[in-house]
N, C-alpha and C positions, 0 to 999 in steps of 0.2 A: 484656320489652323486646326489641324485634329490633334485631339485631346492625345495621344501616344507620345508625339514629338514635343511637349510640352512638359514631358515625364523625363526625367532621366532614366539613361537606360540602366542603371544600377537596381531602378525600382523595377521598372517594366520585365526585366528578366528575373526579378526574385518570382521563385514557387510559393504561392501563399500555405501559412501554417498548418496544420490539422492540429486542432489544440483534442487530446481524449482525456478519460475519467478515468480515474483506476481507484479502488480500494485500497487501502490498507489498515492494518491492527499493529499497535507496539502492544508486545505478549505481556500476562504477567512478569517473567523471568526477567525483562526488561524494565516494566514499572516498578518490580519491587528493588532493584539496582537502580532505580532514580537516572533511567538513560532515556528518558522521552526528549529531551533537551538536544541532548550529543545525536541521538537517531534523526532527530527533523533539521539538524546542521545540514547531515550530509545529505538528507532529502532534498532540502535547499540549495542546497551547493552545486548539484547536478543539473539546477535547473526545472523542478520541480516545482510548483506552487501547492499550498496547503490550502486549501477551498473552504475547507470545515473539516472540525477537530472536537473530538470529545472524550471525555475520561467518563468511563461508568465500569460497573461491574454485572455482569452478564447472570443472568438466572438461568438456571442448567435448561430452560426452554428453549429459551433463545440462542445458546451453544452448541445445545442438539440442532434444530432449525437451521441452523448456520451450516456446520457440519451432517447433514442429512443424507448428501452422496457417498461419503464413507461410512453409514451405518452398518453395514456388514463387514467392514475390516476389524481386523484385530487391533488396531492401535483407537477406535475410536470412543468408548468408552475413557479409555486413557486422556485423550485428547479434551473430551467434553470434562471431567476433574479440572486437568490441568488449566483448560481456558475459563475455570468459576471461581478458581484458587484466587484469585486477586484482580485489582484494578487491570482494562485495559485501555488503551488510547486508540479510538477509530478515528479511521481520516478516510476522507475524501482529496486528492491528489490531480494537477490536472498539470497537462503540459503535452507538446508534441511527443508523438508515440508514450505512452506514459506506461501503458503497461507494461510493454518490453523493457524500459527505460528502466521502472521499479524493481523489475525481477532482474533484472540486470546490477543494478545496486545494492540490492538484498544478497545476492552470492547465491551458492546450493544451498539445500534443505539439511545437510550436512555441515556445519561450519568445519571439518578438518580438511572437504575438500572445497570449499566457497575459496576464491579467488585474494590477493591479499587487495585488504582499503573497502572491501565490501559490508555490510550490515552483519551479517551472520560471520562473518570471519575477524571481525574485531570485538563485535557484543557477545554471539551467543555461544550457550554454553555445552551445549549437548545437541542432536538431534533433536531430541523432542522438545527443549526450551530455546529453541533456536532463533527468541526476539522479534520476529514480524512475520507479518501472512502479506500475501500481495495476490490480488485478481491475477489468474492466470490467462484470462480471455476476456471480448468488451460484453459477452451474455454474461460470464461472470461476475464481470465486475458492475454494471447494472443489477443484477439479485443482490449483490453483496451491501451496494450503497441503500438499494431501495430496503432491505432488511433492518438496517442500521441510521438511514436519516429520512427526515424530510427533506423535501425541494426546499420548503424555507429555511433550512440549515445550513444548506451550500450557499454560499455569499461570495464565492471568489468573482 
């Protein structure tokens, strides 16, 4: 008897998962509002898993380093302040399509026009304090983890 017909076919025609890795940051603007709790609900709730989590406060090195592609814009200075100004919460995030999945639950970078039920449309408060970062691509979101954790940090 071959091993197929021994399968139901419910299993046999499922597409196996592609589990990926995404980044993520809860901002200052969010930790000092005590929303790390309510933000990884709905990180949860979507189906996301939290792999490894950490609260630190970033040294303007490693904010610059983080932030290095936008060293010539205007807003980044601004940016490297704002992300030394206080606690933040790094995560590592894993789940089918996880990056799209995140930046999809996060809303726009603008919370007036982020979507309603999204991260940035119920937490944040401005553009620039707009509660979470999320890898925009898997090159990114590999520099972002590798910046931010060890392999033996991720435990999911």
């Amino acid at each position: 008897m071959a091993i197929s017909k021994s399968i139901p076919n419910f299993i046999m025609d499922r597409t196996p998962m592609t589990l990926e890795r995404t980044f993520s940051i809860i901002k200052p603007d969010a930790t000092a509002r005590n929303l790390t709790g309510k933000i990884n609900a709905v990180i949860e709730n979507t189906g996301l898993r939290i792999v490894a989590q950490k609260r630190i406060c970033w040294t303007r090195a490693q904010a610059e380093k983080f932030y290095e592609e936008h060293k010539e814009r205007s807003f980044y200075r601004e940016l490297v302040v704002f992300m030394t100004s206080g606690p933040i919460v790094c995560q590592v995030l894993e789940g089918e399509n996880a990056i799209m999945k995140y930046r999809d639950i996060m809303g726009a970078t603008n919370p007036a026009e982020a979507n309603a039920g999204t991260i940035r449309k119920d937490f944040a408060k401005s553009i620039g304090e707009n509660s979470v970062h999320g890898s925009d691509s898997p090159e990114s979101a590999e520099r972002e983890i590798g910046l931010n954790f060890d392999n033996s940090e991720i435990v999911g």
